[in-house]
C-alpha positions as CSV (number, residue, x, y, z in Angstrom):
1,X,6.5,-6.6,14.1
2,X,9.8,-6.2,12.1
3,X,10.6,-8.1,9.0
4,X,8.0,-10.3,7.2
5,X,8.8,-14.2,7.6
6,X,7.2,-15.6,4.6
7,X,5.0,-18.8,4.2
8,X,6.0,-21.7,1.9
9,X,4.2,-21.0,-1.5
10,X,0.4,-22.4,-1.6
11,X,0.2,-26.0,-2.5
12,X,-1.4,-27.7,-4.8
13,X,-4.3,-28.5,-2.6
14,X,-4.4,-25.4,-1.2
15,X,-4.8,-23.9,-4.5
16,X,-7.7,-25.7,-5.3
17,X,-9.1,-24.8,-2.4
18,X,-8.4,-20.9,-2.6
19,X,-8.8,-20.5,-6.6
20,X,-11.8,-22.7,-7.7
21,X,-12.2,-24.2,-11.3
22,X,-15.6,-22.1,-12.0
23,X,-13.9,-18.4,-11.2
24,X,-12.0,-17.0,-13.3
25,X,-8.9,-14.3,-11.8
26,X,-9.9,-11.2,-13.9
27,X,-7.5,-8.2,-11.9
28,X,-5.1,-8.5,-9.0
29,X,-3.9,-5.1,-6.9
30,X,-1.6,-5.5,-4.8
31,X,-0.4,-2.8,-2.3
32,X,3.2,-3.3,-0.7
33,X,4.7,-1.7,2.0
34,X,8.5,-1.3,1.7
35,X,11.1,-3.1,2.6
36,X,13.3,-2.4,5.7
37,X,14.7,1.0,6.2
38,X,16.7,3.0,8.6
39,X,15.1,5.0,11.4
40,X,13.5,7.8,10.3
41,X,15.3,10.1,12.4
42,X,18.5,9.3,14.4
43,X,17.6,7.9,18.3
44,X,19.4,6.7,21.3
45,X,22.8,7.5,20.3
46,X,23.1,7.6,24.2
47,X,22.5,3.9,24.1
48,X,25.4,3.1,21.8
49,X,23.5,3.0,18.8
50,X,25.0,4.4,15.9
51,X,23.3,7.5,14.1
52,X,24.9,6.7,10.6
53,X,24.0,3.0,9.1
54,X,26.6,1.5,6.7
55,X,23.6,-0.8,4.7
56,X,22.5,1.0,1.7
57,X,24.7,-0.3,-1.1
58,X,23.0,1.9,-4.0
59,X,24.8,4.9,-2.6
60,X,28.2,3.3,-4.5
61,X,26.5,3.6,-7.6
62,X,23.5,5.8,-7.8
63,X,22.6,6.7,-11.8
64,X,21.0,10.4,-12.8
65,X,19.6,11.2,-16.5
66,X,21.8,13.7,-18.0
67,X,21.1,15.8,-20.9
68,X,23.4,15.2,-23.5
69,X,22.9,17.6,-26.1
70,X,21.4,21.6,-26.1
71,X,18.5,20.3,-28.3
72,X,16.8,17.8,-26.2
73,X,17.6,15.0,-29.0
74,X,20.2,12.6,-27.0
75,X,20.4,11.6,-23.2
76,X,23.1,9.5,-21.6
77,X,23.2,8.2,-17.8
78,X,25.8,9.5,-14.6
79,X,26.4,7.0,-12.2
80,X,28.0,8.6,-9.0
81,X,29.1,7.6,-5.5
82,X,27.1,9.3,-2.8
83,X,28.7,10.6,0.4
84,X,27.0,11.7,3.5
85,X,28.3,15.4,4.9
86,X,27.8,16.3,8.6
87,X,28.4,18.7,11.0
88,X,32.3,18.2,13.1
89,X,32.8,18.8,16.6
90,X,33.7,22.5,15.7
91,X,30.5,22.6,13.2
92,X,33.3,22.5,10.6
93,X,32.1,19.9,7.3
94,X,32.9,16.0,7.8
95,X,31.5,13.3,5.7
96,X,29.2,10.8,7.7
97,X,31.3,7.9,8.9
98,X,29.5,4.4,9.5
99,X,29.6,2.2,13.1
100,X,33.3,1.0,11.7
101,X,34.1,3.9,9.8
102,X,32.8,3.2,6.3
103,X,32.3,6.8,4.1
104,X,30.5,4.6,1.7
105,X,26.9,3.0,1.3
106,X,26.3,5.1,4.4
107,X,22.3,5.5,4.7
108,X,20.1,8.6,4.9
109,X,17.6,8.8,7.3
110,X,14.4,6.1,6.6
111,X,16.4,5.1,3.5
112,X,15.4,1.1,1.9
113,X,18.5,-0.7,2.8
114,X,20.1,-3.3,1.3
115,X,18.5,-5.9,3.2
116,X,14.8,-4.2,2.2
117,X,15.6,-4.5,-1.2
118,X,16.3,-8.1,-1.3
119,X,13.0,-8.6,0.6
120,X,11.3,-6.7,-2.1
121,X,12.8,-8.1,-4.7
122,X,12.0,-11.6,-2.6
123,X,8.3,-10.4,-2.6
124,X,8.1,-10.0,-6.2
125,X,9.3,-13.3,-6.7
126,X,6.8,-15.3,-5.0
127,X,3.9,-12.9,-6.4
128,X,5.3,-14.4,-9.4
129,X,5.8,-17.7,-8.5
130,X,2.1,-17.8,-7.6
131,X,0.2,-15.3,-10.7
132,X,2.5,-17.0,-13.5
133,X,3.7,-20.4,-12.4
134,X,1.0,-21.6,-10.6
135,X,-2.2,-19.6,-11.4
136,X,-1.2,-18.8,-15.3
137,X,-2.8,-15.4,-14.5
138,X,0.1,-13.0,-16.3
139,X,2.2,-14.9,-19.0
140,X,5.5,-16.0,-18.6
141,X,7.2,-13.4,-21.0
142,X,6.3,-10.2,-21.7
143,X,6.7,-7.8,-24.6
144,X,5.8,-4.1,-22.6
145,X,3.8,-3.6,-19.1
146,X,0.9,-2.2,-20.4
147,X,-1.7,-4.4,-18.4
148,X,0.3,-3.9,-15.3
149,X,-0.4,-0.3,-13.8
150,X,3.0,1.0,-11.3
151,X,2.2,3.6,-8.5
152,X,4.2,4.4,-5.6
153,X,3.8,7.6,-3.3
154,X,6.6,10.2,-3.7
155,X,8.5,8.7,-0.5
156,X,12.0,7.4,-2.5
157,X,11.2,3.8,-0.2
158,X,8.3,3.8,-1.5
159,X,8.9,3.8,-5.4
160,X,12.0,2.0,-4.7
161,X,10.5,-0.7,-3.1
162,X,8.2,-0.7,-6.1
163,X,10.7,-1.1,-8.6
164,X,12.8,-4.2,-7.1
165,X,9.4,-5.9,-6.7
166,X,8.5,-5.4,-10.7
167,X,11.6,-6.7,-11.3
168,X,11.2,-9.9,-9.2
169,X,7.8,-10.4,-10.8
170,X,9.8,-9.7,-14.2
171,X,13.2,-9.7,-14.7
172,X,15.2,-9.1,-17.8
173,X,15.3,-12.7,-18.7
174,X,11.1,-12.8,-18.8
175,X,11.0,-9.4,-20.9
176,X,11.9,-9.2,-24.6
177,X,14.4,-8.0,-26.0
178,X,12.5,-4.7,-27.1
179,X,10.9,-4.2,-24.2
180,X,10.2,-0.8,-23.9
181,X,10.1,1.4,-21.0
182,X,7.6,1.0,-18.2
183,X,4.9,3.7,-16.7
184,X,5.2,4.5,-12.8
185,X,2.9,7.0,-11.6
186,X,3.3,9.3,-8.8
187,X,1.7,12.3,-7.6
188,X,2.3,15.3,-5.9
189,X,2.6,15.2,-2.2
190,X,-0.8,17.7,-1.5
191,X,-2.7,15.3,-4.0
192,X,-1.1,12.0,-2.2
193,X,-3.9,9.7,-1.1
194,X,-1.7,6.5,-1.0
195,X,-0.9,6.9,2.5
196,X,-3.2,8.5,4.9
197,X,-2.0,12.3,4.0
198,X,-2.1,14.2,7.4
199,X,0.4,16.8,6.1
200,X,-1.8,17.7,3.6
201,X,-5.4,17.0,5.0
202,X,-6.4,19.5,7.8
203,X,-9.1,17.2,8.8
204,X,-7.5,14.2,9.3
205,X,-4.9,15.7,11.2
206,X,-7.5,17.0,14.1
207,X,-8.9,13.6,13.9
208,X,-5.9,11.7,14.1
209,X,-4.3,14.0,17.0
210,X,-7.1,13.6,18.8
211,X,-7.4,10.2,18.7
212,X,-3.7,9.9,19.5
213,X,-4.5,12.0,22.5
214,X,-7.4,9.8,23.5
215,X,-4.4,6.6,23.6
216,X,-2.4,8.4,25.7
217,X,-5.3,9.6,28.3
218,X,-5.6,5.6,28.3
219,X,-2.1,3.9,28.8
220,X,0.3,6.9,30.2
221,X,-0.8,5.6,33.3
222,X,-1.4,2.2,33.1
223,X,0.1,-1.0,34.2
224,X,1.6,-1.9,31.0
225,X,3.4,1.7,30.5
226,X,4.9,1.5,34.0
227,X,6.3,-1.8,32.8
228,X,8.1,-0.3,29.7
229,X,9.3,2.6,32.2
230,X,10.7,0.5,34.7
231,X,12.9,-1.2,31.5
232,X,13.0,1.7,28.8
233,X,13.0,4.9,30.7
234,X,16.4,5.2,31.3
235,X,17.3,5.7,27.6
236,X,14.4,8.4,27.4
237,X,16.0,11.9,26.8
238,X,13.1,12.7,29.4
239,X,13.5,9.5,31.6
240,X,9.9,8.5,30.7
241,X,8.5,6.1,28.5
242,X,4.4,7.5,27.4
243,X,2.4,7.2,24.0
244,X,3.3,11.4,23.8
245,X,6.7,11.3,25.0
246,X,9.9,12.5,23.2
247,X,10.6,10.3,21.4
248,X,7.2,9.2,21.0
249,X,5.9,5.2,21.7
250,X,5.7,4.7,17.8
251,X,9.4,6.3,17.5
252,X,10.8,4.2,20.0
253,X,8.8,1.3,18.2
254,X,10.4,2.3,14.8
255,X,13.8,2.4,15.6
256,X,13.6,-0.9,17.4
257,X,12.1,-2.6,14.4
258,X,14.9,-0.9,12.0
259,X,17.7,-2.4,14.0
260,X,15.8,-6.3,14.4
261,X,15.8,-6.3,11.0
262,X,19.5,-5.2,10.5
263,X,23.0,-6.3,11.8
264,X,25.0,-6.5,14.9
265,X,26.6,-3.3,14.5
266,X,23.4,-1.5,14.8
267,X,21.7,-3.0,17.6
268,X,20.0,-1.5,20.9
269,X,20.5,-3.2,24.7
270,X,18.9,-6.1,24.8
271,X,16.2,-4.2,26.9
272,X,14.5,-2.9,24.0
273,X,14.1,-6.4,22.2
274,X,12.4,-7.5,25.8
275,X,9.1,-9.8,24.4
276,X,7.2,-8.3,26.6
277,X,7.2,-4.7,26.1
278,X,7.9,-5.1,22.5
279,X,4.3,-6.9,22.5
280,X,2.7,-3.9,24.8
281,X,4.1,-1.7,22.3
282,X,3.2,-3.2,19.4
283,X,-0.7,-3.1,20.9
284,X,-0.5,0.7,21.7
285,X,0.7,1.4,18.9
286,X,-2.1,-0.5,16.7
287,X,-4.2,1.2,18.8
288,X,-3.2,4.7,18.9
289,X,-2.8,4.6,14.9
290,X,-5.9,2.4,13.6
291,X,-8.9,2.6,16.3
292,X,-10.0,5.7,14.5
293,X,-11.2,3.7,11.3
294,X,-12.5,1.1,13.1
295,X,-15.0,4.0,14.9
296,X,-15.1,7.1,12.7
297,X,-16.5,7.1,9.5
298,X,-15.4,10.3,8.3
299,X,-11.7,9.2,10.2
300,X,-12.0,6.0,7.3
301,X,-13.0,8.6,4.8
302,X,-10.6,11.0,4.9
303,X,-7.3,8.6,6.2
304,X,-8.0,5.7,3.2
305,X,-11.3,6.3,1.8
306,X,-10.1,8.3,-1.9
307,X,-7.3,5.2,-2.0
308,X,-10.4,2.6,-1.5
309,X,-12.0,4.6,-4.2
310,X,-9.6,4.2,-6.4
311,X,-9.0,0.4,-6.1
312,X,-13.0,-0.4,-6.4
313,X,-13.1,2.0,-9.9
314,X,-10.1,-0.1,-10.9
315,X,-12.2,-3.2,-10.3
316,X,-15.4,-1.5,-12.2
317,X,-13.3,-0.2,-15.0
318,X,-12.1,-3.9,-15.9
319,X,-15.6,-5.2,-15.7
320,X,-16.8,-2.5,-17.8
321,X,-13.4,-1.9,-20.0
322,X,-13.9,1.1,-20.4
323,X,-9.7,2.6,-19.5
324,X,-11.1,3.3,-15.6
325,X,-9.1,0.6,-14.2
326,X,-6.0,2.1,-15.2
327,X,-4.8,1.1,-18.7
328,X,-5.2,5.1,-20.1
329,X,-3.0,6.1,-17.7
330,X,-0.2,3.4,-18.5
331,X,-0.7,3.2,-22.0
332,X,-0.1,4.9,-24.6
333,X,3.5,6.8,-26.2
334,X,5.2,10.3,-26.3
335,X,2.9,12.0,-23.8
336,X,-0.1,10.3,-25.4
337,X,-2.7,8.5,-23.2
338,X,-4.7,5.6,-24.9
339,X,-4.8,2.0,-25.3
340,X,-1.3,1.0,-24.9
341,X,1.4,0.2,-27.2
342,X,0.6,-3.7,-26.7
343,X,-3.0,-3.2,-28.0
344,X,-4.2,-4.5,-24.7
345,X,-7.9,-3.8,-23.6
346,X,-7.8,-4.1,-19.8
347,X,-5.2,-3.7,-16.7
348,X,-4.1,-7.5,-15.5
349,X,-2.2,-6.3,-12.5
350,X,-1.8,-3.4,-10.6
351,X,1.1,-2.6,-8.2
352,X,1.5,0.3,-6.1
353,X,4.8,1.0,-3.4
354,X,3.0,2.4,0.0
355,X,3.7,2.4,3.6
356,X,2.8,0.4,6.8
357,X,-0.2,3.1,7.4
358,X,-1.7,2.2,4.1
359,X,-2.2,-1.1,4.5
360,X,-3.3,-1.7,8.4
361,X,-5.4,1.5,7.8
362,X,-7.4,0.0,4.7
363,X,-7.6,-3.1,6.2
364,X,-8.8,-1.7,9.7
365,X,-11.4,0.2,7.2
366,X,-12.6,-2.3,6.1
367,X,-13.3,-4.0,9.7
368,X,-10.6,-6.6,8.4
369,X,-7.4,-5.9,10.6
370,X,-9.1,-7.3,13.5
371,X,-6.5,-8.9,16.5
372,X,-3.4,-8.1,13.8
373,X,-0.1,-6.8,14.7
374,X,2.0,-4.0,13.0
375,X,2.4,-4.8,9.5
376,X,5.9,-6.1,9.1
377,X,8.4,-4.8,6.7
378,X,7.2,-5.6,2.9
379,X,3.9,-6.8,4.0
380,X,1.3,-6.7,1.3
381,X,-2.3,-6.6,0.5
382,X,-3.6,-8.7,-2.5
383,X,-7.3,-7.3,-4.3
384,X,-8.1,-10.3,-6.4
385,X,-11.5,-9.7,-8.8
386,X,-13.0,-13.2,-10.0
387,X,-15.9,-13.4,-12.3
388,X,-17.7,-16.6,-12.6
389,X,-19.4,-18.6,-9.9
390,X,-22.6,-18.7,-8.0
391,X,-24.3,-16.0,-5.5
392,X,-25.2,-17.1,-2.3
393,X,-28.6,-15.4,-2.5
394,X,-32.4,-15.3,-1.7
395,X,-34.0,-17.6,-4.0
396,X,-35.6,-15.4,-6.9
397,X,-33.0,-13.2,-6.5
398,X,-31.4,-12.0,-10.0
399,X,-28.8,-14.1,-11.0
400,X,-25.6,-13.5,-12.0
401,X,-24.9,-11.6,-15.1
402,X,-21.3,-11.6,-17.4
403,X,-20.6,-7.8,-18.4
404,X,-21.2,-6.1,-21.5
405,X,-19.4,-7.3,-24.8
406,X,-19.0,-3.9,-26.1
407,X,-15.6,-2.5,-26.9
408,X,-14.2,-0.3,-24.2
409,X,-13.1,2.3,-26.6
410,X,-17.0,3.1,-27.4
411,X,-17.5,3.4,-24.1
412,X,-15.2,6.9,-24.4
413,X,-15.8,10.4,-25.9
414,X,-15.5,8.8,-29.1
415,X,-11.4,8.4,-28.4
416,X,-8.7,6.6,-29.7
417,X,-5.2,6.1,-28.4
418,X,-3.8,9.0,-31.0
419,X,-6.1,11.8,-28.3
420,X,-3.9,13.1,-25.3
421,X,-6.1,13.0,-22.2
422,X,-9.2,11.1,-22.6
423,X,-11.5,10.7,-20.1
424,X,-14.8,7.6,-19.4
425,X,-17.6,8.7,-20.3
426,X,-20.4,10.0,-17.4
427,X,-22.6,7.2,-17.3
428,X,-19.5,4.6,-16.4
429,X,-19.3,2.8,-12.6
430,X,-16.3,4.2,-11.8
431,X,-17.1,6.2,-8.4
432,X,-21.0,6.6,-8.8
433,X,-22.4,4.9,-5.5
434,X,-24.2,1.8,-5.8
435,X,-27.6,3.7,-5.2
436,X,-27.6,5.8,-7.8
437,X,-26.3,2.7,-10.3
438,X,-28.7,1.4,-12.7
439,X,-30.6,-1.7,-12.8
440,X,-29.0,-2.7,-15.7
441,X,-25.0,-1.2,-14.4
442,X,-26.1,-3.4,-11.1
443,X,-26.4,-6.1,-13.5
444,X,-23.1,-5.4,-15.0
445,X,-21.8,-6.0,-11.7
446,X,-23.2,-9.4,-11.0
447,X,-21.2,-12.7,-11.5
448,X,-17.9,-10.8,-9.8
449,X,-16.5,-11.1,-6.9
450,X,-13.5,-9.6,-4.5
451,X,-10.9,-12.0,-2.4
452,X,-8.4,-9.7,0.2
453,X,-5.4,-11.9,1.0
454,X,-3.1,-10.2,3.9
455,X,0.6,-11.7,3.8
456,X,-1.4,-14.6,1.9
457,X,-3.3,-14.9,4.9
458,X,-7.4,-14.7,3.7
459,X,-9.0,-11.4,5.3
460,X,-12.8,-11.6,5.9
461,X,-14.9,-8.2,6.0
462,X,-17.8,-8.4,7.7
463,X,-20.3,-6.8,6.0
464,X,-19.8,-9.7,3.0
465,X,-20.8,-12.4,5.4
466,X,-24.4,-11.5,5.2
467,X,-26.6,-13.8,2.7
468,X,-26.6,-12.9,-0.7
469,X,-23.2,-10.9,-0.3
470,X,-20.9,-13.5,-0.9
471,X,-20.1,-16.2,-3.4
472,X,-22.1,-19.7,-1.7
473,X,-20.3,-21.3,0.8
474,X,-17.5,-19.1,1.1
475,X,-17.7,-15.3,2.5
476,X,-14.5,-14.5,1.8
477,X,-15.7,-14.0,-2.1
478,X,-17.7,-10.7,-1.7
479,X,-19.8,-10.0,-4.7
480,X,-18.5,-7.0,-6.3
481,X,-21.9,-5.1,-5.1
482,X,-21.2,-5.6,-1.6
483,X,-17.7,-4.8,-1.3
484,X,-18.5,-1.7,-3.9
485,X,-21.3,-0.9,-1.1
486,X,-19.3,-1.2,1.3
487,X,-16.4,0.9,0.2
488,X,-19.0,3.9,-1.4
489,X,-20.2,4.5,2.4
490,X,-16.3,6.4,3.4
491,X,-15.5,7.2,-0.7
492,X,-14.7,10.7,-0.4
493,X,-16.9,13.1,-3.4
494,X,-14.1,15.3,-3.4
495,X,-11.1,14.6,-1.2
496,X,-9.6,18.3,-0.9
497,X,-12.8,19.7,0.0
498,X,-13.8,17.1,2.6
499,X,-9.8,17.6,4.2
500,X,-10.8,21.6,4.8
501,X,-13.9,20.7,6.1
502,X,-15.5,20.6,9.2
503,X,-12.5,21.5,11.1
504,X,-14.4,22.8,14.1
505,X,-16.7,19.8,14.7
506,X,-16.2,17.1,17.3
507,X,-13.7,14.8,16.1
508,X,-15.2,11.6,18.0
509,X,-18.5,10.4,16.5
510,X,-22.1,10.4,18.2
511,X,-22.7,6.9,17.7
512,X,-20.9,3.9,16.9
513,X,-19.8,3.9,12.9
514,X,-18.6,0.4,13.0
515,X,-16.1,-0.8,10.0
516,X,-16.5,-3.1,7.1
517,X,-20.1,-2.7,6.7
């Protein structure tokens, strides 16, 4: 519910096991929520809690690109000390003091602190303890990041987050010495689908307030709410305790988590860390925030779907090579987009810097977040594509079938990596739904399959477990097909449009929409 506790790396047997000899790792995406933060707004200062946290360390020596000379030809670094200014008692300016009166490394509201980074960092570590010592899947030194594609959502946790977990998975010691600067890509918050976008999705924000509504018409007055009342409600500015109160459950539930996961000085009464209630509003909280994919398909749609778009055309582009799964974006120099400066014909690994809702959201989506709690500080979602193998299928089915040799730059406008811009050609995967695929692109598809691990726990979806949807013996391998068919069904056509849509329909549907199939 508040920091991740990590297992022990896989062993050897367990590799075995969960990586077999006849598949081949082809692409890993991994999505990974940041690491601790402060609260995201300042809450029970009546309780003693302190409204300004001494824990973020970067503020000492924070580092801005500075133009150097009028004509654009030389840029040099600042690195500056941040201070915090406030409001006095007589609304006069003060600068931000800490629980024992520290002016420095003070922390801005939902700010990584120092503790998230070094989980982050941690996190990046293991991810390469287990892709390049173990599995051999990324090499041991690189010489640029142009099979590794960066994302993170505009939120400074977010891309921070990002950026101590690259360099975990790569520090300066495994990157030459002319290593050249990496590609992050971020987008504008109104075209943000990396976290479900309410602020910028009309849609989604009836569905999800009404949803929210339909949690509170359920516990305000139950049993397990008048328990969190009779311990909690006396810290409420209102003197109650409901899933729509002020602060709302999921604000109490944040700030609790930020302090667990920090030190003594900013620390609740031990009412708040009662098992008990932190369990009830852990469940509520799920509830409230992730029943709505589990029964709404336009809910999954319009909350996660364009996201799980993008990570299935990632998964198509590297079967097909044709730049879809990323590489044109990364690659490339000077505001040119192409094959990369490494000559590299495919992504390898993609990382992206999200938020707790991303991942519970997609998960729940995919009918895979079943009996899970809040996702923990840095949790993580692994997408592993394998190719290789043997389809648990009807017999005569068609069997599997490795994807076309042809070179992925052929499979483009006619492009090369010197043209700003290019883009696949119409006839590629990418977001086409599987029914309107060709025999022969269905083909393509055959022979690959998708793994979710979850905190490097294995996640089933249930739609894979059906026969011929699934590598034999084992229905955590989806073909690629199935998960593809799966994910087409809540794959927005066009995101924006479907977000001003329908905005005076019922929000709840008619009939059950079950998840994950």
């Amino acid at each position: 519910m508040t920091t991740l506790v990590p297992r022990e790396p896989y062993t050897e047997e367990e590799l075995t096991r969960l990586y077999p000899k006849h598949l081949k790792l082809q692409l890993v995406q991994v999505l990974l929520r940041h690491g601790e933060r402060t609260p995201v707004s300042a809450r029970f200062q009546n309780a003693g809690l302190a409204p300004n946290w001494p824990y973020c360390n970067a503020a000492k020596q924070l580092k801005a690109s500075i133009l150097a000379t009028p004509d654009l030809t030389k840029w040099d670094g600042l690195t500056y000390r941040r201070r915090i200014e406030t409001f006095g008692d007589d609304d006069g300016p003060i600068v931000a003091t800490g629980p024992s009166g520290e002016f420095d490394s003070i922390c801005k509201p939902g700010e990584l602190t120092d503790v998230g980074r070094q989980t982050t960092l941690a996190l990046g570590q293991r991810l390469r303890h287990l892709y390049v010592d173990q599995l051999a899947f990324m090499p041991k030194l690189i010489s640029d990041s142009d099979m590794i594609y960066l994302r993170a959502t505009p939120i400074p946790r977010a891309l921070e987050s990002l950026q101590q977990a690259f360099w975990g998975f790569y520090p300066p010691s495994a990157r030459t010495a002319d290593f050249p600067t990496p590609t992050i890509l971020t987008r504008a918050p109104q075209d943000e689908t990396l976290y479900p976008n309410d602020g910028n999705c009309r849609r989604y924000a009836h569905l999800s307030r009404a949803f929210a509504q339909r949690a509170a018409d359920h516990w305000n007055d139950s049993d397990d709410m008048a328990y969190l009342n009779k311990i909690l409600a006396k810290w409420m500015p209102d003197k109650k305790v409901a899933v729509d109160s002020h602060p709302r459950l999921s604000g109490l539930m944040d700030t609790i988590n930020a302090t667990l996961a920090h030190g003594p000085a900013t620390r609740l009464p031990k009412e708040f860390y009662d098992s008990k209630a932190r369990a009830i509003i852990d469940k509520i909280g799920v509830e409230e925030w992730y029943a709505g994919y589990l029964e709404s398909a336009e809910y999954r749609m319009l909350g996660v779907g364009a996201l799980a778009g993008d990570i299935v055309t990632r998964m198509t582009g590297s079967v097909e090579q044709n730049g879809t799964d990323g590489l044109i974006a990364v690659g490339g120099e000077d505001g040119r987009l192409g094959t990369g400066r490494g000559g590299e014909k495919n992504i390898k690994l993609a990382l992206s810097g999200c938020h707790d809702t991303t991942l519970a959201g997609l998960l729940s989506a995919l009918g895979a977040f079943e009996g899970e709690k809040w996702p923990p500080f840095t949790s993580h979602i692994a997408f592993e594509l394998f190719t290789g193998g043997t389809l648990d299928c009807p017999s005569g089915a068609a069997s599997p079938t490795p994807p076309s040799s042809q070179g992925w730059l052929s499979s483009l406008f006619g492009l090369s990596n010197s043209i700003n811009g290019p883009a696949p050609k119409s006839d590629a995967i990418a977001r086409k739904p599987i029914d309107e695929l060709s025999e022969e692109q269905k083909k393509t598809l055959r022979g690959h399959y998708v793994r979710i691990r979850y905190n490097d726990k294995i996640m089933q979806v249930p739609g894979c477990k059906a026969e011929g949807k699934h590598l034999e013996g084992d229905t955590s391998f989806c073909t690629l097909e199935a998960f593809k068919s799966i994910v087409d069904k809540f794959t927005p056509k066009n995101w924006k449009h479907a977000c001003s849509s329908n905005l005076d329909s019922p929000t709840f549907p008619a009939r059950p929409e079950p998840a994950g199939y």
